[in-house]
LOTIKE-212128 format. One record per residue: residue in three letters; x, y, z of N, C-alpha, C in turn. Coordinates in steps of 0.02 Angstrom, whole numbers, plus 32768, in hexadecimal, padded with zeros to 4 digits. Layout:
residues N
ALAXYZXYZXYZ;...
***
This chain:
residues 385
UNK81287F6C7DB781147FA87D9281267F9E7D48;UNK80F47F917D20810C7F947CCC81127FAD7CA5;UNK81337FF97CC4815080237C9381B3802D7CB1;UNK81BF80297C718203803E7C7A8227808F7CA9;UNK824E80A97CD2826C80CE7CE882AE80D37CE6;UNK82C580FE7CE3830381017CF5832281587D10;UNK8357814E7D3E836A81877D6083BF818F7D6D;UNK83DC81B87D59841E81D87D78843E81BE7D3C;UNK847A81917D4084BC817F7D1984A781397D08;UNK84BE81207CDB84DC80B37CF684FB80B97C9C;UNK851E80827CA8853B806B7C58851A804E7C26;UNK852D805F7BE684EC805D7BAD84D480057BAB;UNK85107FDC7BB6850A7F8B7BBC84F57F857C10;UNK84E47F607C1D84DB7F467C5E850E7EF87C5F;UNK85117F0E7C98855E7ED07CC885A47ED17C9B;UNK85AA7F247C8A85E47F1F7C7286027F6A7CA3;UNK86337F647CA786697F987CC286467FE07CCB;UNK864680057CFF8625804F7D0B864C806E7D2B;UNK866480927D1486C080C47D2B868380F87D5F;UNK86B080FD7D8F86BA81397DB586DD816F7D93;UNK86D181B87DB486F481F27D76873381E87D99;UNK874181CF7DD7878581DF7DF487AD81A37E28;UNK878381777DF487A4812F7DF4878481087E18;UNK878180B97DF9875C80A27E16873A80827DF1;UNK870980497E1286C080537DF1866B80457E19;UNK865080577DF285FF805B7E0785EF80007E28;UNK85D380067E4B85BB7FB57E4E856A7F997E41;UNK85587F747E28851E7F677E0985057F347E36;UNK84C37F3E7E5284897F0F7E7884487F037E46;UNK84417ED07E3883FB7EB17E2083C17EB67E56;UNK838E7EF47E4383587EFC7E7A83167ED57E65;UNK83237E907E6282EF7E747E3C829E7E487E6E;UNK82847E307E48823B7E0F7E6E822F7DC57E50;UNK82157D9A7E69820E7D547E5E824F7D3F7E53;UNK82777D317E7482BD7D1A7E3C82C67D477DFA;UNK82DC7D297DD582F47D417DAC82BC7D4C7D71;UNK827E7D367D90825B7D367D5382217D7C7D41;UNK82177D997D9482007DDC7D7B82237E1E7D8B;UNK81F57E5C7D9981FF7E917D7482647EA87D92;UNK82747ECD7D8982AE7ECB7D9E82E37F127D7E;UNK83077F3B7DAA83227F6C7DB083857F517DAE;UNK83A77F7C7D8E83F17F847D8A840B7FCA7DB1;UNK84147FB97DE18437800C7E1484897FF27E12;UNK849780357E0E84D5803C7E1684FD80607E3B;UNK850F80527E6B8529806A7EB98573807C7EBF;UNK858980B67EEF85D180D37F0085E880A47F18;UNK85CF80737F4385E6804A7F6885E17FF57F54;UNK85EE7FDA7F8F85D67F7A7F8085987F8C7FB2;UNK85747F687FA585207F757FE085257F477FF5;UNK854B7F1F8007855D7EE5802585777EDB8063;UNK85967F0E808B85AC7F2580D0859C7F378105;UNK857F7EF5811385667EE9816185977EE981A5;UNK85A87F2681CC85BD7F2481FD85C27F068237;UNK857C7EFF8239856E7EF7828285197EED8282;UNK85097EAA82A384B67EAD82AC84B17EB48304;UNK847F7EEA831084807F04834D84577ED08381;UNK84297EC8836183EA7EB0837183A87E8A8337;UNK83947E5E8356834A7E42833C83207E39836F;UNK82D67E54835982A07E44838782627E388352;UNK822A7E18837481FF7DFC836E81C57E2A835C;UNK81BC7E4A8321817F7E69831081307E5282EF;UNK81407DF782F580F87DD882D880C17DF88308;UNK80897E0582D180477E2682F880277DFA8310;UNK80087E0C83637FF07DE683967FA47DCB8398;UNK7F9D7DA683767F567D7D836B7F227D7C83A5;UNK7EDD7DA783857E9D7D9F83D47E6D7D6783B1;UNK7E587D72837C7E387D47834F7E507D138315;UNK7E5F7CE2832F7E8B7CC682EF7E477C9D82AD;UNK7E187C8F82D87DDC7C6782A97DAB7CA18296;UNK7D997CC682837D797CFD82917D1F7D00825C;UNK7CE87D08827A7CB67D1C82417C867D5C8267;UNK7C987D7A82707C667DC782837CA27DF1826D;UNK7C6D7E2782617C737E5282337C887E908278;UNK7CC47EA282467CDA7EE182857CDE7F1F8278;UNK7CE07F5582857CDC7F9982757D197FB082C4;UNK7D597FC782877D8B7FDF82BE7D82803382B6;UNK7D8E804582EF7D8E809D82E57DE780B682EE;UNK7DE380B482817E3280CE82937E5480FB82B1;UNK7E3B814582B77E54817882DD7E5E81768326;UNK7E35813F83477E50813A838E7EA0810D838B;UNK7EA7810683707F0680EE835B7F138129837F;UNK7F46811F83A47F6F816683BE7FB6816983A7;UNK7FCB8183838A800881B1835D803D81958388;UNK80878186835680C1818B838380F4819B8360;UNK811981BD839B815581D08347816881B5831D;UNK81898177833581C9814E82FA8187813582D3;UNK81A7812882878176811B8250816680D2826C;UNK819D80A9826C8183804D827D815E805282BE;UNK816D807582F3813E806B833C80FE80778327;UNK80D8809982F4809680A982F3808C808582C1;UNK8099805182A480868033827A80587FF5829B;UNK80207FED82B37FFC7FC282D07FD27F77828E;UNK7FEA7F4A827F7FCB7F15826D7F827F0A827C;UNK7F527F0A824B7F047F0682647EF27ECA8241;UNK7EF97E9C82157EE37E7681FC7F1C7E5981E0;UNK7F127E1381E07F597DEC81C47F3A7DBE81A3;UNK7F567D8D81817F5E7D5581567FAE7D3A8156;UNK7FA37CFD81327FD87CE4810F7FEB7D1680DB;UNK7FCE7D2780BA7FF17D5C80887FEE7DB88080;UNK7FC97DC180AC7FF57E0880B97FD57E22810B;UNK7FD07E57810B7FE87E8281607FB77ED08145;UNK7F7A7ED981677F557EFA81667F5C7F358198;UNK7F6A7F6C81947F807F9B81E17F737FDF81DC;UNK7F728000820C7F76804281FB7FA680698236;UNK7FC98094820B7FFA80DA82427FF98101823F;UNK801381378278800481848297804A819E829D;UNK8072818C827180B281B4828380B7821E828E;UNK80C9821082BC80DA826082CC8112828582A1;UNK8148825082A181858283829781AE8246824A;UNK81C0826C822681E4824481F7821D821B8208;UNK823681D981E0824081A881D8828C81CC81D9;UNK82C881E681E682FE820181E8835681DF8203;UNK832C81BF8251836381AF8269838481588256;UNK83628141823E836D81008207835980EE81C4;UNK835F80B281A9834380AB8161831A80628186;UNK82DF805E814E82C9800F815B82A97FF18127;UNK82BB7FA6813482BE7F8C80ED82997F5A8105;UNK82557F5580E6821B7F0480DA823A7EF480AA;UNK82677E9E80D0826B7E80809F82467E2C808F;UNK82117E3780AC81D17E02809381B07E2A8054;UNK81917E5F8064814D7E7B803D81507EB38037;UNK812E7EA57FEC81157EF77FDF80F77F287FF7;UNK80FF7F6D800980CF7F90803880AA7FB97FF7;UNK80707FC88022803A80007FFE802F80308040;UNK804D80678043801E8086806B7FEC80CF8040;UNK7FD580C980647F8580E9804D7F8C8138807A;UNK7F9F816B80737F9081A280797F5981BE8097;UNK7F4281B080D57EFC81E080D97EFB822980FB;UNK7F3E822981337F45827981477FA3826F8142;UNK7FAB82AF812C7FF982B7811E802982DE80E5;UNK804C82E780EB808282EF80A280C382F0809D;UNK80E982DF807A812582DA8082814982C5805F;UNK817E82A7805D81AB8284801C81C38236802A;UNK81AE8216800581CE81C78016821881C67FFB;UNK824F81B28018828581BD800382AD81798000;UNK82BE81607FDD82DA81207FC0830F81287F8E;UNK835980E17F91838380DE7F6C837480F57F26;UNK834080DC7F15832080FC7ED7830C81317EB8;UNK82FE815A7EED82ED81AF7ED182B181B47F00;UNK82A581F57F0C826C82097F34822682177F0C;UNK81F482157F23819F821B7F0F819782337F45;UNK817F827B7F36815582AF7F7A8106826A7F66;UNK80FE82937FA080A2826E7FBB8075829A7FE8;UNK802982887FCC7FFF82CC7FEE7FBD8285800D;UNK7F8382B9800E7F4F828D80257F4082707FF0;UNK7F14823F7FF77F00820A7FC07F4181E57F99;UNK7F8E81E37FA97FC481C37F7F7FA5816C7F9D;UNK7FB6814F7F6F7FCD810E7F71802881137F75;UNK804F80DF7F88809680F07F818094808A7F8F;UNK80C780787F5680C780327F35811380377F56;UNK8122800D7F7B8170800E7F90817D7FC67F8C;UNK81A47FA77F4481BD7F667F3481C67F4F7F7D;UNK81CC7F157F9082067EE87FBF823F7EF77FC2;UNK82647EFB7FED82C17F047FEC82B87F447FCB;UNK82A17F797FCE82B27FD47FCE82BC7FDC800B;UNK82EC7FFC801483148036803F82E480638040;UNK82CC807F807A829980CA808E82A780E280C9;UNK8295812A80B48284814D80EE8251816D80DB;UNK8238819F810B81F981D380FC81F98217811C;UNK8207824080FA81F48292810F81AF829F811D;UNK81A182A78157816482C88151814F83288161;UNK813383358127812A8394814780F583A18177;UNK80C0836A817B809A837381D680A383378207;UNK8089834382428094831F8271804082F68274;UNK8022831382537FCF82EC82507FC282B68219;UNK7FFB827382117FE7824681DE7FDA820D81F4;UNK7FAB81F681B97F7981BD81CC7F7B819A8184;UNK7F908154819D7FC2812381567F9780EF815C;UNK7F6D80DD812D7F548093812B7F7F806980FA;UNK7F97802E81297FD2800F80F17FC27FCC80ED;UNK7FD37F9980B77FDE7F4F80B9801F7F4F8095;UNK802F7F1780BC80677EEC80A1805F7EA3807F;UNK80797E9E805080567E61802380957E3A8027;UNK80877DF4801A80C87DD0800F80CA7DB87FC0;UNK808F7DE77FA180AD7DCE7F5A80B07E157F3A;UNK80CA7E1C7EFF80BE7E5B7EF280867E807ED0;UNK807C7EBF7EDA80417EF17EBF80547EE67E7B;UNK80087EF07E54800F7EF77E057FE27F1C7DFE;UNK7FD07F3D7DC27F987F5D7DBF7F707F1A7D83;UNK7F257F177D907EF57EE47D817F287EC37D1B;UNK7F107E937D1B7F2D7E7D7CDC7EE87E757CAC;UNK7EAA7E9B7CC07E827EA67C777E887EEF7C73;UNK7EA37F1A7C927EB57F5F7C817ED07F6C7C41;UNK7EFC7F3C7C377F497F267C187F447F167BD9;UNK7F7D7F0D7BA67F897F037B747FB67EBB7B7F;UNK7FC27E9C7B347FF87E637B59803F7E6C7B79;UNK80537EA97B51808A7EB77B6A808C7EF97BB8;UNK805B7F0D7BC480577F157C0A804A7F687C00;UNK801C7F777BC8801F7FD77BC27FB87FC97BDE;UNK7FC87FE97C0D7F7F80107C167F4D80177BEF;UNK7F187FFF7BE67ED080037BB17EBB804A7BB8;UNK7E8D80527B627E6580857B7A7E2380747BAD;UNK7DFE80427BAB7DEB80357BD57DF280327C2B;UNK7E3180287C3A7E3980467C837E50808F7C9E;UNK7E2F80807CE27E2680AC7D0D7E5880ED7D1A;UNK7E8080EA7D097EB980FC7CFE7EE880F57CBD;UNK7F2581217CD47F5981147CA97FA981307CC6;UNK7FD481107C96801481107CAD802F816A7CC2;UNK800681857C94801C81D87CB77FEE81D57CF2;UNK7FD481AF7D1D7FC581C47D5D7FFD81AD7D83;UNK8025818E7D8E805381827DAE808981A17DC9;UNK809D81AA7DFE80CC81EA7E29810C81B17E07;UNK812D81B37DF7817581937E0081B581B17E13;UNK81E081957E19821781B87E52823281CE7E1D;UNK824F821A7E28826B825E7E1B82AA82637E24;UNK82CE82867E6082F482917E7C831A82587EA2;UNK8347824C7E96838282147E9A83B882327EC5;UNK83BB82187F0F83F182327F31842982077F49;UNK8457821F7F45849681F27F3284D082127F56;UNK84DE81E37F90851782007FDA854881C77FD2;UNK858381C47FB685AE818A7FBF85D881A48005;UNK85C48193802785DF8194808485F7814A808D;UNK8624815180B08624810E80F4861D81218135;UNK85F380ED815B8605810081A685D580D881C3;UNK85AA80E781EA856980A5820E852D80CA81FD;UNK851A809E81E584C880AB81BD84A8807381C0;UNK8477808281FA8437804F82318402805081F9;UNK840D7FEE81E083B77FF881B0838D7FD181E4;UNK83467FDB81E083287FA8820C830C7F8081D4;UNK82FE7F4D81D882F47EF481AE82C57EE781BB;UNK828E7ED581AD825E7EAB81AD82647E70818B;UNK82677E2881AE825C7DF2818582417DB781AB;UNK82247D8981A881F77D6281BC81DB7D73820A;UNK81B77D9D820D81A37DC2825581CE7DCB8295;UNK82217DDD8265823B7E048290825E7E4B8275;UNK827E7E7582AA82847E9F828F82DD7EA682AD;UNK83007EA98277833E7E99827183737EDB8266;UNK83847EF482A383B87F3A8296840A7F338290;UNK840A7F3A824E844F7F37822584607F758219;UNK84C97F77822584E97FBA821285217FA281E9;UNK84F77FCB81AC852B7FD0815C85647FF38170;UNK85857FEB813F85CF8016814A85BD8043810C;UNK858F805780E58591806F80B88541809F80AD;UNK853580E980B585068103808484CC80C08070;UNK848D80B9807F846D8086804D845080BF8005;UNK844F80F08017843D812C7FE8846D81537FBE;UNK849981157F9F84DB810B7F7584DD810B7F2E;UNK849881017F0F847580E47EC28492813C7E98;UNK84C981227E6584CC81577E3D849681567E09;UNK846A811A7DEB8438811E7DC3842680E07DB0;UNK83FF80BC7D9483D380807D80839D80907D5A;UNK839180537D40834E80687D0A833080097D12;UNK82F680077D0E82D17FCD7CF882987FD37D1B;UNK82737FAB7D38821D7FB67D3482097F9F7D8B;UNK823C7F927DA982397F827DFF82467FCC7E22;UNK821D7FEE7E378230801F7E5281FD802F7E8D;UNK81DA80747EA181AB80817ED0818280A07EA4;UNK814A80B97EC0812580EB7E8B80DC81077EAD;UNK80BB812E7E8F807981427EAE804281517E81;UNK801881517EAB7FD781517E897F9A817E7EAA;UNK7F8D81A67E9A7F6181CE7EE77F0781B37EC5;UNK7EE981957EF37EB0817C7EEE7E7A81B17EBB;UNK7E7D81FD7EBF7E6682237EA57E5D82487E52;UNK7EAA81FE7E3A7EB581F37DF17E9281BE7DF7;UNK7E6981AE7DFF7E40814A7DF67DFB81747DD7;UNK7DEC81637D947DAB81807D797D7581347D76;UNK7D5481457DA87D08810E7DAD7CFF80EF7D78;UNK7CE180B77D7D7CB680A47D497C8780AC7D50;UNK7C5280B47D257C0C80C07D487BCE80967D1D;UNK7B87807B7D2E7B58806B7CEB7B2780657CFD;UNK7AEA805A7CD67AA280597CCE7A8F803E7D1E;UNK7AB6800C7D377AAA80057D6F7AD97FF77D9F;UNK7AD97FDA7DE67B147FC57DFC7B557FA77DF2;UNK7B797FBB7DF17BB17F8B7DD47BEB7F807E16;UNK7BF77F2A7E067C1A7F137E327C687F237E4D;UNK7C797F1E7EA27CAE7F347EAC7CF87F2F7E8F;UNK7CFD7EFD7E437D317EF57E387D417F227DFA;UNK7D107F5B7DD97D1E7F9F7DD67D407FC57DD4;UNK7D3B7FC27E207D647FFC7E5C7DBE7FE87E49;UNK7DC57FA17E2F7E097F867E517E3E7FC17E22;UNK7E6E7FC07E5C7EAA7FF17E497EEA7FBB7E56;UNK7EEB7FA37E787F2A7F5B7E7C7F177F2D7E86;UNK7F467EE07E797F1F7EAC7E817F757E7F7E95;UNK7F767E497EC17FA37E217ED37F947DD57EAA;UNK7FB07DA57EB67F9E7D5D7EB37F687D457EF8;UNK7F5F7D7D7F2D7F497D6D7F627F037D907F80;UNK7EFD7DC17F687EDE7DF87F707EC77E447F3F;UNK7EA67E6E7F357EA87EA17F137E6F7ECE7F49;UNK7E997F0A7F267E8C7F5F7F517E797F7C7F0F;UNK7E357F947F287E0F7FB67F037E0A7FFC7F2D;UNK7DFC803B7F017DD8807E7F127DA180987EFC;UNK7D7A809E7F3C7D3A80B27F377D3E810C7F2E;UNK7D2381247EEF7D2C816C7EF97CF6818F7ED4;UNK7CFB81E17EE27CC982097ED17CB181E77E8A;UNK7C5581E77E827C4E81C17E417C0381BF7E3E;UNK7BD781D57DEE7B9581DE7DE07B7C81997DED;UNK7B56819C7E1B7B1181647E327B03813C7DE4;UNK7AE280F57DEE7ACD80D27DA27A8C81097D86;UNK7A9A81027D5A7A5D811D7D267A2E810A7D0B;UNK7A2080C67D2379E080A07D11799080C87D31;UNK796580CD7D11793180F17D35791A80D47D70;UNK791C808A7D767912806E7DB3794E80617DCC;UNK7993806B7DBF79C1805D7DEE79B680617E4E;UNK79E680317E8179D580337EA67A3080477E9A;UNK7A3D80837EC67A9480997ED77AC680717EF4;UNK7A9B805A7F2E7AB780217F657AB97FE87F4F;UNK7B067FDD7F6D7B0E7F9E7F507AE87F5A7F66;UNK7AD37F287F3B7AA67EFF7F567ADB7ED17F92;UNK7A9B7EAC7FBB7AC27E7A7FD87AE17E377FC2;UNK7B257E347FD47B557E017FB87B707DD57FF0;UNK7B817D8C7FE17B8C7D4E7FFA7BE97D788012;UNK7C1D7D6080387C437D5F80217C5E7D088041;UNK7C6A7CEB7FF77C687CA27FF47CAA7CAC7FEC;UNK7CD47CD17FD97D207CC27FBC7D497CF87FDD;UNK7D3A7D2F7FFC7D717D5D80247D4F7D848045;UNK7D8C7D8B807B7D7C7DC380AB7D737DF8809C;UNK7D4C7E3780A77D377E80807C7D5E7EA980B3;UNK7D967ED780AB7DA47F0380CD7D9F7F5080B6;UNK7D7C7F7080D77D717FBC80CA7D93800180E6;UNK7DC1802280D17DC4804B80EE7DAE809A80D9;UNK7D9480C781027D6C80F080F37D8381338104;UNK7DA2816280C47DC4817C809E7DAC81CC80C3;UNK7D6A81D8809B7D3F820A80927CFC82068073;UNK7CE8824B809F7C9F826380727C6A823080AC;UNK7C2C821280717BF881F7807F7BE481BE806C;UNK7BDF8190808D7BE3815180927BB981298095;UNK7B93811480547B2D811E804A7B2980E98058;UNK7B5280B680607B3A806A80707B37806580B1;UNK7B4C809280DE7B61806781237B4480CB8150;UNK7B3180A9819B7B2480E781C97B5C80DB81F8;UNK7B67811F82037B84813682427BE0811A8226;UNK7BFF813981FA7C3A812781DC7C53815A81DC;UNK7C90815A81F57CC781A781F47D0F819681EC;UNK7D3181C681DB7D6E81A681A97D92818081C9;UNK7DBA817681AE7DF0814281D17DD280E681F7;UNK7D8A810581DF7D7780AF82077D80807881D5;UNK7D9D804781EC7D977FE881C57D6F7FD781DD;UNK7D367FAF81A57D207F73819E7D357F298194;UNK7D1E7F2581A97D297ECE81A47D0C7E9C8187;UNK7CF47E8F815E7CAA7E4A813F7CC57E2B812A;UNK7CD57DE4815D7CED7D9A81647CB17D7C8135;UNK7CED7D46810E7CB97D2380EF7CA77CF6810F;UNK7C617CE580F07C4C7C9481217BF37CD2813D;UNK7BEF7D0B812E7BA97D1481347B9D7D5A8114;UNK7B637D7080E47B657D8F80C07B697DE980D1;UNK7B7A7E1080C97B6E7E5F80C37B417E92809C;UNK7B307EC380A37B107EE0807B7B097F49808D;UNK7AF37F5E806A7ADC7FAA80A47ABC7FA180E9;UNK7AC77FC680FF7A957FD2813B7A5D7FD0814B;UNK7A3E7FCB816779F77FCE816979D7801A815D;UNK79A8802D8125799F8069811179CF808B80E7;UNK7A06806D80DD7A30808980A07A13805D8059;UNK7A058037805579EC8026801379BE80527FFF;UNK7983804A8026795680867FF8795C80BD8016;UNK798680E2801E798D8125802179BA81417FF3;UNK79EC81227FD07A0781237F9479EC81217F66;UNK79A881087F5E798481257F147978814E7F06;UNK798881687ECB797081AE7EBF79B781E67EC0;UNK79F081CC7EE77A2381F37EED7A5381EF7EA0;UNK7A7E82157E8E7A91822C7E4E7ADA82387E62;UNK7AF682287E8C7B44822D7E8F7B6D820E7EF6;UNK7BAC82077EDB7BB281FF7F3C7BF1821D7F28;UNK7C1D822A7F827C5C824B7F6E7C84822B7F9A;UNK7C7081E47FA87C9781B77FD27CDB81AF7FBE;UNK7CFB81A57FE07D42818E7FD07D55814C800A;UNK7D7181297FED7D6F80DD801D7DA680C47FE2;UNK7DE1808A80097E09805F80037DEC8013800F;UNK7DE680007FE47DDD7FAC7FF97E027F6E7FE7;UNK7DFC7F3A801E7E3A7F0D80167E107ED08014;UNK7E0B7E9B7FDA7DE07E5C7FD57E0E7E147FD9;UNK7E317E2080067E627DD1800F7E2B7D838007;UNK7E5C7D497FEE7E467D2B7FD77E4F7CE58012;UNK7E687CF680467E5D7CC380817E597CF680B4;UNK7E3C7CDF80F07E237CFC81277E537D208133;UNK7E327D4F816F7E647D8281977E517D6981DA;UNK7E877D8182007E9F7D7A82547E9A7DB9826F;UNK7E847DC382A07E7C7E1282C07EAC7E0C82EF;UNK7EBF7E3F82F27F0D7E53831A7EE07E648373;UNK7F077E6883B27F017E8B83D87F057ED183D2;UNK7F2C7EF683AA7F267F3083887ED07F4D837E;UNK7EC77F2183507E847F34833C7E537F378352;UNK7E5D7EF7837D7E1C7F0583D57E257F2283F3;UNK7E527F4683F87E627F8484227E357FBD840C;UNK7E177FC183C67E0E800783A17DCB7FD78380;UNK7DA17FA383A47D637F8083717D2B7FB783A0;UNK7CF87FB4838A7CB57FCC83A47C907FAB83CF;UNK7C9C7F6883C27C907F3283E67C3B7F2383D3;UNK7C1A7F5683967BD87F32839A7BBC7F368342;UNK7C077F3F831A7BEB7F5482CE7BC17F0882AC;UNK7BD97EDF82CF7BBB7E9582A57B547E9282AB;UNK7B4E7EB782D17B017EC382E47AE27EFB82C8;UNK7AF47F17829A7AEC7F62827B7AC07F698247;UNK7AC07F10822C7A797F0382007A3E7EF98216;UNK7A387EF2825C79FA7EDB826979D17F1C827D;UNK79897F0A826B795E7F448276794B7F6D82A0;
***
């Protein structure tokens, strides 16, 4: 994130002495990314965060491969996912790679009776039914429909939720989210030219701060297992920090289109981008204005990445028979396009009010058993006449 934050207390120098009011002192953790060379946060904690009690357990959470070579095109129907309480049990893996974890979850009940910490990758989850507060060492960011929510690597979370009806489309990346670098300036301030700007951003607020001891269960994620450790200490200990590693949000409904004389291509849309991949949003937005414009997008090769779609809201002029919550799939290695009868039936139209998430990874994807569980079993045939 390349704007500066900061929240609660810390000392005017950094790695020098931070008194307690009643003796003592503060202890300082470097919350940093790449080594030492990117973005990176100074918290300053009641405690040492260093006090590992006791590891209870590790188990095996790598996602279970049906397709590992894959070229047809799939259409999953996300809402048949069936809901489960704990936030990690409904978290189902739909598409994998070497570099990130494509999924979607139905949690019922908030994230309460532990903390859990990905410490491979960055998460994005995507908001489509829900609300509530993401709550982290860092400070809390409420969240509604349409949030994006950017949760560094190695953050401490939980999640409040105020309904029991949410529906999370998430990836996990193993490199980190940025927002695009022609948005940008050299030193990293937002263009007038992009889609956005830094006042769209939710950033964490409210900073809660429990110096307790006693057993506090985090669950771990790290190389596809999932690792339950008990601190001797509060992880929600941070009297305050400031630097540019934190969480943050973005609700898809601050993303202002681009729009022109005629079609313009999906990299537009983009709202984040990895070393591996980039997530674009498709959203409400005036049709091209060319007198012969055609709306629909033409047909495209995909020679260099997999196209993943997920489908948000509204109306969905390229494609028939689409209702929310469904993924696409368009493996590269054979081309895509509208539907049959969505090209020219889009002429002539003057606006859409689609809303769609898309994910353009830059090496193949693997389809989970998850996902065949919830495929249609006949979307790869949907072009033909």
């Amino acid at each position: 994130m390349p704007i500066y934050h900061k929240l609660g207390k810390f000392p005017q120098k950094r790695h020098t002495i931070f008194d307690k009011p009643n003796g003592g002192i503060y202890y300082e953790q470097l919350f940093g990314t790449e080594g030492f060379n990117g973005h990176s946060s100074l918290l300053y904690q009641a405690q040492r965060p260093t006090q590992v009690k006791e590891i209870l357990k590790s188990y095996n959470v790598t996602p279970k491969i049906a397709i590992d070579k894959n070229i047809k095109s799939l259409l999953l129907q996300g809402f048949q996912l069936k809901p489960a309480d704990d936030f990690l049990d409904s978290r189902k893996p739909m598409l994998v790679n070497g570099d990130c974890t494509i999924g979607l979850a139905a949690p019922k009940k908030s994230l309460r009776d532990y903390f859990y910490k990905n410490a491979d990758a960055d998460e994005l989850l995507f908001i489509h039914k829900g609300k509530g507060t993401l709550r982290t060492f860092m400070g809390n960011i409420p969240f509604e429909y349409g949030d994006y929510l950017i949760i560094p690597r190695g953050m401490i979370y939980q999640i409040d939720f105020e309904t029991s009806d949410n529906r999370i489309f998430y990836v996990e990346s193993f490199a980190p989210f940025y927002t695009p670098k022609r948005y940008k300036s050299s030193s990293g301030q937002l263009l007038e030219h992009s889609p956005f700007c830094e006042r769209d951003f939710k950033l964490p607020l409210e900073l809660e701060t429990f110096d307790e001891k006693g057993d506090f269960l985090i669950k771990i994620k790290k190389e596809g297992m999932m690792h339950e450790v008990v601190y001797a200490t509060h992880p929600f200990d941070v009297v305050g920090w400031d630097g540019y590693n934190f969480p943050f949000g973005f609700s898809i409904h601050n993303f202002e289109p681009i729009t022109g004389r005629v079609h313009q291509p999906p990299p537009v849309h983009q709202t984040f981008e990895t070393a591996t991949f980039v997530v674009c949003s498709f959203c409400p937005r005036l049709y091209d204005y060319h007198p012969k414009a055609i709306p629909a997008p033409y047909n495209h090769s995909n020679i260099d990445s997999d196209e993943v779609l997920y489908y948000v809201d509204g109306d969905f002029m390229s494609r028939n028979n689409i209702e929310q919550g469904h993924i696409t799939l368009h493996p590269k290695g054979i081309p895509h396009g509208p539907a049959p009868g969505a090209y020219e039936r889009s002429i002539g139209q003057k606006e859409t009010q689609e809303l769609a998430v898309m994910v353009d990874t830059f090496r193949p994807l693997m389809v989970t058993e998850d996902a065949m569980k919830i495929d249609d079993g006949k979307y790869y045939k949907s072009w033909c006449e």
